[in-house]
C-alpha positions in Angstrom: 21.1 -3.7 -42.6 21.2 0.0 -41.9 21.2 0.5 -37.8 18.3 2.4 -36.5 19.5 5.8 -35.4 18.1 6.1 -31.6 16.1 9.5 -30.6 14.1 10.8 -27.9 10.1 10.6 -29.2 9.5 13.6 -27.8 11.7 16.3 -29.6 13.7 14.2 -31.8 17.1 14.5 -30.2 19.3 12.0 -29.7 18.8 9.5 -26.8 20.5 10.0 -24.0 23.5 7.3 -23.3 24.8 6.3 -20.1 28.3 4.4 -19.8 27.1 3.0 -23.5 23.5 2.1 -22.4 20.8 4.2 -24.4 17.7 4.9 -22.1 15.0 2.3 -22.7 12.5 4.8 -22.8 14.6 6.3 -25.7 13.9 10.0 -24.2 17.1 12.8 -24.5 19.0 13.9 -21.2 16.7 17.0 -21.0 13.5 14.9 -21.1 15.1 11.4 -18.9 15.6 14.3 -16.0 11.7 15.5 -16.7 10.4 12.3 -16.4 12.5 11.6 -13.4 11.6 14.8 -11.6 7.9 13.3 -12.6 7.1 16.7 -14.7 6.0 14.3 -18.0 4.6 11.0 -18.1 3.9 8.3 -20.7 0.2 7.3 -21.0 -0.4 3.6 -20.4 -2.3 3.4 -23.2 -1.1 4.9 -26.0 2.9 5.4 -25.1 3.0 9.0 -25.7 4.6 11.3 -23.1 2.4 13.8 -21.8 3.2 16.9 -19.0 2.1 14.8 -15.9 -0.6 17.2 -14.8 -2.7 17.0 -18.0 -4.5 14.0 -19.8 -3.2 12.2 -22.3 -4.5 13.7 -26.2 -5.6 10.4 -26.8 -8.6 9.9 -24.5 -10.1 12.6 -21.7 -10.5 10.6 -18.7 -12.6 13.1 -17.1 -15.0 11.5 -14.0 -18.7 11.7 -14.5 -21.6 9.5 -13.4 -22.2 7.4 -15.9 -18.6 6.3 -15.9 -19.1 5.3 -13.0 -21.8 3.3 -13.0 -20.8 2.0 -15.9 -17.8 0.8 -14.0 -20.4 -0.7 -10.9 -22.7 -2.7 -12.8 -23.3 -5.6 -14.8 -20.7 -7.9 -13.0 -22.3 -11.2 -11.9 -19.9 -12.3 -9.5 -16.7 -10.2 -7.8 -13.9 -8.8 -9.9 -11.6 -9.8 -7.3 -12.6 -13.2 -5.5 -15.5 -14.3 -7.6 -18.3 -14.5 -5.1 -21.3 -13.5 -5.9 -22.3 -9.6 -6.3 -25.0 -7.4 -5.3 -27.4 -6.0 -7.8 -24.2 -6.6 -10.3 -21.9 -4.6 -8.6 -18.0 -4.6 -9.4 -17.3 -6.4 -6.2 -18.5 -8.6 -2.9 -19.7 -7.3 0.2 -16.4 -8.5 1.9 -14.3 -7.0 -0.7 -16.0 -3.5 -0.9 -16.1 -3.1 2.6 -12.1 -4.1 2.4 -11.6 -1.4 -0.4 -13.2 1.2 2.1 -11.3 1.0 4.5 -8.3 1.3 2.3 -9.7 4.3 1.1 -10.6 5.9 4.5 -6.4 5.4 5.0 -5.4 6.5 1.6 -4.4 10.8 1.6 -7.3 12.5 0.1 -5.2 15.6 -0.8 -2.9 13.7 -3.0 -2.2 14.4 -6.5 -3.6 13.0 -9.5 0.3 11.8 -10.5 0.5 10.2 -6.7 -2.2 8.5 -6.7 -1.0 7.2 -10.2 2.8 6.5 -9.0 0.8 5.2 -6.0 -1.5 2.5 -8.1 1.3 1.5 -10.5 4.3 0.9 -7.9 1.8 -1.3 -6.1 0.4 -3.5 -9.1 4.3 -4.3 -9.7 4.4 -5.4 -6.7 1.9 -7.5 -6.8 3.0 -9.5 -9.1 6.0 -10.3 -6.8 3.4 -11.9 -4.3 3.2 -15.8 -3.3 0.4 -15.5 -1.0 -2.8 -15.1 -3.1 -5.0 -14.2 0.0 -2.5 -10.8 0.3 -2.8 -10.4 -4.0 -6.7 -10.5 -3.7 -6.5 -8.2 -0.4 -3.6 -5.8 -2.9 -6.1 -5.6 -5.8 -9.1 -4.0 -3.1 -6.1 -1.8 -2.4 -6.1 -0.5 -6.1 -9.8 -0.4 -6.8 -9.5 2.0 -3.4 -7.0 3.8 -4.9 -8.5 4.5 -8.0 -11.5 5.2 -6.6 -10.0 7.7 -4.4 -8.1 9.2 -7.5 -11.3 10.2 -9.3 -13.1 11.9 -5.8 -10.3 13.7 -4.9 -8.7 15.3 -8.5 -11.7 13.9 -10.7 -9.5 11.8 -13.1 -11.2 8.7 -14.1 -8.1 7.3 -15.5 -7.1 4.5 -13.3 -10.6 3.6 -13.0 -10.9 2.8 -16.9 -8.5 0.2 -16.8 -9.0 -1.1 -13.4 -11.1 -4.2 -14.8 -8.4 -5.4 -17.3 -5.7 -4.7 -14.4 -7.3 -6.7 -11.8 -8.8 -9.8 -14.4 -5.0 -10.1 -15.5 -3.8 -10.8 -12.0 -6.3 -12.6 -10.4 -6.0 -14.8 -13.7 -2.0 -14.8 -13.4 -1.7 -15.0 -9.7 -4.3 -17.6 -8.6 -2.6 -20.9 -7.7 -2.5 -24.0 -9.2 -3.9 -26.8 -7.0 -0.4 -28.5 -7.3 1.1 -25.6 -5.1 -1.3 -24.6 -3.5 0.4 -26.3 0.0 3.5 -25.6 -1.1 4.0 -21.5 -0.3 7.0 -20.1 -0.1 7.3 -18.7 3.2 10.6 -16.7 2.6 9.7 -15.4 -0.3 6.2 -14.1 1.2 7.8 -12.4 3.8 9.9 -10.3 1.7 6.9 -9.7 -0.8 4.7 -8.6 2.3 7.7 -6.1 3.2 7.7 -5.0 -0.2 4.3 -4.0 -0.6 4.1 -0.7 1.8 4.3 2.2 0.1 4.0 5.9 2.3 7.1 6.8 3.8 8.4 8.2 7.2 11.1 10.3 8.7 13.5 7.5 9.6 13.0 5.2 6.3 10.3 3.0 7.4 7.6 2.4 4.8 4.0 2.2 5.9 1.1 1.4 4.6 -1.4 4.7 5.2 -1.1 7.9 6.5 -2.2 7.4 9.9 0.7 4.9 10.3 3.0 7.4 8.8 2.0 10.1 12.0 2.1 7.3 14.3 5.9 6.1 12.9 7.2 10.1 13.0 5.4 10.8 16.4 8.2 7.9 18.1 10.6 9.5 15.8 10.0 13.0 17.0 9.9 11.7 20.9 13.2 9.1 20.5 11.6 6.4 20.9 13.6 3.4 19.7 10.8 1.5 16.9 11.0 -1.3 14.3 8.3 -1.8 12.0 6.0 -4.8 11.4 8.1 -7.3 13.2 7.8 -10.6 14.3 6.1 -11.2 17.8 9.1 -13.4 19.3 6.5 -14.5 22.7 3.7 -15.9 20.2 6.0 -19.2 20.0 4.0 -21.6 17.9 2.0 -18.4 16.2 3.2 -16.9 12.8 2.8 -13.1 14.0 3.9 -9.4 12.9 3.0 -6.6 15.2 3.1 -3.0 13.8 5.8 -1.9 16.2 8.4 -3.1 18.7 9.6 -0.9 21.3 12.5 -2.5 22.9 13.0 -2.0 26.8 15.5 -4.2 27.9 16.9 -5.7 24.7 16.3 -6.6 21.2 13.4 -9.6 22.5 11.2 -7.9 25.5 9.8 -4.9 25.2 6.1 -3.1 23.9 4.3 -3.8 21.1 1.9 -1.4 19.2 -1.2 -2.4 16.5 -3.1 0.3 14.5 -6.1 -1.2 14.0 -6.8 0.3 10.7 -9.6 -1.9 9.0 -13.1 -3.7 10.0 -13.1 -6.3 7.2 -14.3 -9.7 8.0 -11.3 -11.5 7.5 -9.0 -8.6 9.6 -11.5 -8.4 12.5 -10.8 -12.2 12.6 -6.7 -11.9 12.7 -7.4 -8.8 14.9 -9.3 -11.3 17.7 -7.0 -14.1 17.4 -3.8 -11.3 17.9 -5.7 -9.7 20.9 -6.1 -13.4 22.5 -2.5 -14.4 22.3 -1.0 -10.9 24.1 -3.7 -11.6 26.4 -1.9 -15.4 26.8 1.7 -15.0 26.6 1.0 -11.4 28.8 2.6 -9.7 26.4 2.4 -5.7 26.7 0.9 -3.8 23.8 -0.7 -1.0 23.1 -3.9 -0.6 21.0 -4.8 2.2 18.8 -8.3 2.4 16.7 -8.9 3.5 13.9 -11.9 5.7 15.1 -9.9 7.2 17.8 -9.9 11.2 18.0 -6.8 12.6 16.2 -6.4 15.5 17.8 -3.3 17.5 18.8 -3.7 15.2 22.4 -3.7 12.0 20.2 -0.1 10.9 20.0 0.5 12.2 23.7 -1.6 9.9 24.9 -0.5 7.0 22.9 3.5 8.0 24.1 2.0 8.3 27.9 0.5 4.9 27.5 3.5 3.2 26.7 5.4 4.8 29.2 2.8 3.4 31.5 3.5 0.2 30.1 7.1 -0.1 30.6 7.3 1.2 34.2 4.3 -1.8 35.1 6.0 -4.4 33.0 9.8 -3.7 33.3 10.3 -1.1 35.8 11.3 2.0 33.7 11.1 3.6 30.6 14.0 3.6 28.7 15.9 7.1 27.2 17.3 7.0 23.9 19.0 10.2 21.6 18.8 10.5 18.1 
């Protein structure tokens, strides 16, 4: 049988071989480095490559009304969690009001091929999710983002396949009854770290942009931070702040929560968080979503946790980049 002779689908060169391994993808070296530099991109649909700020020859994907209401009617019960819908909408009360406040965190002034690299890196990962409370929550987080994606650069792209996207996963990811008490707790954890996506100066990944000015803000003043960890005082409570500042070692110190969202089911983890620092008197420091984000904002959030250390430990620690 006479081998098939491996080229790039674009220009008909040969693919591009690395320590013996031809490129999956099957493109040459000069078109592997465009698609890593993100200048092409190949359309979901068809498979052809395409420069990555113009629409695919195979459909125009172009926003317009009655796309979207196409989109937003007809469903009898929620695309995500199957409750029942409004006037046939695409989703529940709960959920939509989940999916805006997504949106209201999302970077308005992103690209069309962000907010694409954006929807795609986080349907992968969730996939890689146990905990089908935080896939249901995920798949608001892509209608937001494709939503978002056709206001902002009018591309309706991600919105035309955002029913078949979210059906496949709610249909692959919803437990069986067997398991459904048996979670794996490990494996959560690393799938919940896995699922932030924006990142800030020091490495941390975050999961808006507010969170990203909050994360460079302690960067910028040298203040020692970890993200989303574990609230060691909360003994007998399963609990991640948004940040630890540690005073007088890796256990005591200041905690900080971004309240970012006024869905049902977060205003409900929000309360019972709230009531436990209020128990164990643990110091934290609150920020709200609605808050004024001025050029005073994180000056006041850095004076307020000096505050806190001086009434809690004493004194502020110093540290240098």
């Amino acid at each position: 049988m006479k081998e098939e002779k491996l080229v790039c689908p674009i220009c008909g060169e040969p693919t591009f071989i690395y320590f013996g391994n031809p490129r999956k993808d099957r493109l040459c070296a000069k078109h592997g480095q465009m698609a890593k530099n993100g200048e092409i991109e190949q359309c979901p649909d068809c498979g052809k490559w395409h420069n990555a700020n113009e629409e695919c020859e195979c459909h125009d994907h172009k926003a317009n009304k009655s796309d979207f209401e196409k989109i937003n009617s007809g469903h009898e019960f929620c695309i995500v969690c199957h409750d029942k819908t409004p006037q046939g909408k695409l989703q529940c009360k709960n959920c939509y009001y989940e999916t805006v406040d997504y949106m209201n965190g999302l970077n308005k002034n992103s690209s069309m091929s962000e907010f694409r690299d954006y929807y795609y890196n986080l349907k992968d990962v969730i996939y890689r999710m146990k905990d089908f409370e935080k896939v249901k929550s995920n798949c608001n987080k892509l209608i937001a983002i494709a939503y978002q994606n056709a206001n902002s650069n009018d591309d309706n792209m991600l919105l035309s396949i955002l029913e078949k996207d979210i059906t496949k996963i709610i249909e692959t990811k919803k437990p069986k009854e067997a398991k459904e008490n048996n979670i794996d707790l490990t494996a959560t954890e690393k799938d919940e770290q896995r699922e932030s996506i924006y990142p800030t100066i020091d490495g941390h990944r975050v999961k808006s942009q507010m969170e990203v000015d909050i994360d460079n803000a302690l960067w910028n003043a040298t203040i020692m931070h970890a993200y989303e960890q574990p609230i060691k005082e909360f003994i007998y409570e399963r609990k991640k702040c948004d940040w630890f500042i540690p005073i007088t070692g890796p256990k005591k110190g200041i905690y900080i929560e971004y309240w970012g969202m006024k869905s049902e089911k977060y205003l409900k983890d929000r309360k019972e968080k709230e009531e436990l620092y209020k128990k164990y008197n643990v110091p934290y420091v609150g920020i709200e979503k609605d808050a004024p984000k001025d050029s005073n904002f994180i000056n006041i959030i850095i004076q307020e946790l000096q505050r806190k250390a001086y009434e809690y430990f004493g004194f502020m620690p110093e540290w240098k980049k």
